[in-house]
N, C-alpha and C positions, 0 to 999 in steps of 0.2 A: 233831867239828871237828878238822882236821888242822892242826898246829903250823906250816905250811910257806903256809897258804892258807886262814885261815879269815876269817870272814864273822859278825857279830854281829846280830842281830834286836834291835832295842829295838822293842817293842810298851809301848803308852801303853794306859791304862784308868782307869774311873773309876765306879763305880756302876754298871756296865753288864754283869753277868755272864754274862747269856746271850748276848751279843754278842762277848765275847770269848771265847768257847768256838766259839762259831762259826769264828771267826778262827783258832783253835789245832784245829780237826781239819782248817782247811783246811792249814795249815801242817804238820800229821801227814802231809800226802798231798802233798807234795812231791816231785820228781824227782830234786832233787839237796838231800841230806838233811845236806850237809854245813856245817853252819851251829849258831851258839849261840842261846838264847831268853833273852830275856832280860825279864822282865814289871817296865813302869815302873808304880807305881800313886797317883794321883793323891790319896788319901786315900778309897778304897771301906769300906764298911760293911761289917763283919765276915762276914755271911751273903753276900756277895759276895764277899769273898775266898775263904774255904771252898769254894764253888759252882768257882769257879777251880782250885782246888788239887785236888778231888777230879776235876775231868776231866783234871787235866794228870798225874794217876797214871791212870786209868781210859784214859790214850789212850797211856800209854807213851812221854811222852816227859817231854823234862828239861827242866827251864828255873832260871832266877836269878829271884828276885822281889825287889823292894826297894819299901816305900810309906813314907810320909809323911804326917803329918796333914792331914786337910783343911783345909785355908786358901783355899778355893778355886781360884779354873780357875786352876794354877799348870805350865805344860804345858812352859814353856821348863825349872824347875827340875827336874821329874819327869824329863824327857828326859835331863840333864843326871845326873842320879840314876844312871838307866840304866845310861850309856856309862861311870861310874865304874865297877858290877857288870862291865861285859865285857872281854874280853881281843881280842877284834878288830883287826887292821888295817883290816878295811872294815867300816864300821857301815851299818847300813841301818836307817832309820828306820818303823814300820808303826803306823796308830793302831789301836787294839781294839774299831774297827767295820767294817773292811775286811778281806776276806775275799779272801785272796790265790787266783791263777789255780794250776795246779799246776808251770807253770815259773818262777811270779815267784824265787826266788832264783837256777837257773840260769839266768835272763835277768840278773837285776842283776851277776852274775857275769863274765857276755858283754859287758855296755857299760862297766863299771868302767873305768876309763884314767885312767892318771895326770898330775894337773893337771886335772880335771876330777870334778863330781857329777854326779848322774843325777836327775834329777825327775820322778817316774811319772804315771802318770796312774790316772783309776778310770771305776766306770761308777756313777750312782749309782741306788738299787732304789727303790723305791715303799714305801709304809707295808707296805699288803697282804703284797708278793712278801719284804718284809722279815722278817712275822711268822711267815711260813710256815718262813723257813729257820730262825730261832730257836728255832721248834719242831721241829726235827730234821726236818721235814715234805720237805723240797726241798733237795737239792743243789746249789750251783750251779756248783760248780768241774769239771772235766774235762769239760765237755760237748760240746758240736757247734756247728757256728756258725748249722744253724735251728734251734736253743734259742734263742739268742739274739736273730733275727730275729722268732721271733714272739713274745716275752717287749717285745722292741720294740716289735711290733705292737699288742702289748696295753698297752704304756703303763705295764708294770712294771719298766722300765730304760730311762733317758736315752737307750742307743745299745746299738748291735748288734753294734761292732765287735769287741770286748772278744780276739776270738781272731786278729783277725788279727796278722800280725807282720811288720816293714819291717827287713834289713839294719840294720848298723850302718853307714850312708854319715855321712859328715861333715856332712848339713845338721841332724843332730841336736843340732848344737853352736851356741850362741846366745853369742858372744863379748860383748854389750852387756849391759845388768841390763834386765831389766823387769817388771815385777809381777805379770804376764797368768799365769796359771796355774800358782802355786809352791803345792807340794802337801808341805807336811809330814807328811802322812799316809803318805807314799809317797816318802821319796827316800834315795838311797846315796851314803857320801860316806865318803871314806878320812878314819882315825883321827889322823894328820897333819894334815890339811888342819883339821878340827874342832878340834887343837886349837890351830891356828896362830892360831884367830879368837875363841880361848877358848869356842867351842862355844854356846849358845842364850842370849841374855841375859835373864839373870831378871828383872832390870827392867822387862820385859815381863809384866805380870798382866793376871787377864780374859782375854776371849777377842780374839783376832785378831794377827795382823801377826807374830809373832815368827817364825812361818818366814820370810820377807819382806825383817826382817832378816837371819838368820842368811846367808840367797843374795847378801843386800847388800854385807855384811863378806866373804865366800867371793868374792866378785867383786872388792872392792877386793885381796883379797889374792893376786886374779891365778889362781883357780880359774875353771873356765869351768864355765857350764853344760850338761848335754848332757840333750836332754830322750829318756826313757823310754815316747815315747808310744807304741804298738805293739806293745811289748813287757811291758812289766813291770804287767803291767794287777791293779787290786784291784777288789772288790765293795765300794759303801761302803752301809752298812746306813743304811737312813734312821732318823733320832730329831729330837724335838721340839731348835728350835736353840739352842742357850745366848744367855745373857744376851749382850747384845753394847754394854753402855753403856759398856766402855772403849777399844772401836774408835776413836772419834775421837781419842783420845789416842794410842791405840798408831801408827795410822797418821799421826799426825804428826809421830810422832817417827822414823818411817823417813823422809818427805819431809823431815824437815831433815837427815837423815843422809846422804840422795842428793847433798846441796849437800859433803859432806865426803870424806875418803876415809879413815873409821876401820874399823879390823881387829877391835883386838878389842872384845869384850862391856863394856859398862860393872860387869856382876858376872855372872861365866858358871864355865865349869867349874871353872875356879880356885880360886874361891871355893867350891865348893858342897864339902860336905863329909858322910859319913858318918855322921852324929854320932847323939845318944845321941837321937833325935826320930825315927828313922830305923830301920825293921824290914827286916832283910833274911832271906830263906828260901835253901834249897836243894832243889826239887822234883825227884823220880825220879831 
């Protein structure tokens, strides 16, 4: 990572090993290699973590790790973990089920602009075509685009498009908020702007909504959206869906925030702290 132009990965995980091993050899096979790793962990099982650490020496590359006890699906704090471990100006967010293309970071690269985040998109795989790549069995990164058409065909991937790629024109840029496909699995957003809005609010537990917000607050505070469809494409590995009994709450607490024009997090990076509950590593 170059001191002039670097670029941060926070990759989020959680129990899921062989999924994010997937995710970190796709990331090994990158085009543009100039970027930090940074593994957020959500509270994983010890044989989980190990399983992690021994591919992230066995594939030669480097990463930061930071986990935290299980308390549950706690993804705003985890994230927030992260971006404390990295020294980035541009942070780019990736979950540790999605399996990046091999230009996703020189694309994130290319639409970065300032006053503005990038919100990716993904393609998402079937159980089958999922278990295959977990098993080492199937690549699916640098391929051809009829891999993809008939991976379509077969009904082991939503869509086909996954390799095409559209200029950066200005209609990528969505000046108003709206809820319609915000992808925290997949977005870039300079380390200024993150932390103008104090970065993921923890008050967000359970699953849902907290990236939702986080675009809510980036919007009030005058970031635009620019969305990364065409470009910055990920593989999202299918898994059984988490609990989702705090959705209604979470999501209600962004509709009353849409009536407001608050910035920062009610407890976000700020607050989150390194402390003695909190394991950090140094890999390769």
């Amino acid at each position: 990572m170059t001191p002039l132009d670097p670029i941060s990965v926070v990759v989020t995980t959680y129990n899921r090993s062989e999924a994010l091993i997937a995710v970190l050899v796709g990331l090994a096979a990158q085009d543009d290699k100039d970027f930090e790793l940074v593994i957020a962990d959500d509270g994983s099982l010890p044989h989980h973590v190990q399983a992690v650490e021994r591919a992230v020496l066995e594939l030669g590359i480097a990463a930061n790790y930071v986990w935290h006890p299980d308390v549950g699906f706690t993804a705003a704090r985890v994230r927030n973990l992260g971006v404390l471990l990295s020294r980035g100006r541009y942070i780019v967010f990736l979950d540790g089920d999605c399996v990046p293309e091999t230009d996703f970071i020189s694309r994130h690269r290319k639409l970065r602009e300032e006053g503005c985040f990038v919100n990716g998109s993904r393609v998402l795989l079937s159980a089958a075509m999922t278990e295959t790549v977990m098993q080492g069995k199937e690549r699916i990164f640098g391929r051809h685009l009829g891999y993809w058409v008939v991976r379509w065909l077969e009904k082991r991937a939503n869509k086909w498009t996954s390799l095409i790629r559209f200029p950066d024109l200005g209609i990528r840029k969505k000046p108003q908020f709206f809820w319609r496909g915000i992808r925290s699995c997949n977005l870039g957003v300079w380390r200024r702007d993150y932390e103008a809005v104090d970065g993921f609010d923890e008050t967000f537990v359970g699953w849902g909504h907290e990236d939702a917000d986080l675009v809510l607050r980036l919007h009030n505070a005058g970031v635009v959206r620019k969305n990364g469809f065409f470009a910055t494409e990920v593989y999202h590995l299918w898994h059984v869906e988490s609990s989702r009994n705090d959705e209604t709450a979470n999501a209600q607490k962004v509709r009353q925030r849409i009536q407001t024009s608050q910035i920062k997090a009610d407890s976000g990076l700020c607050k989150c702290q390194l402390d003695g509950t909190v394991r950090v590593k140094r890999w390769g």
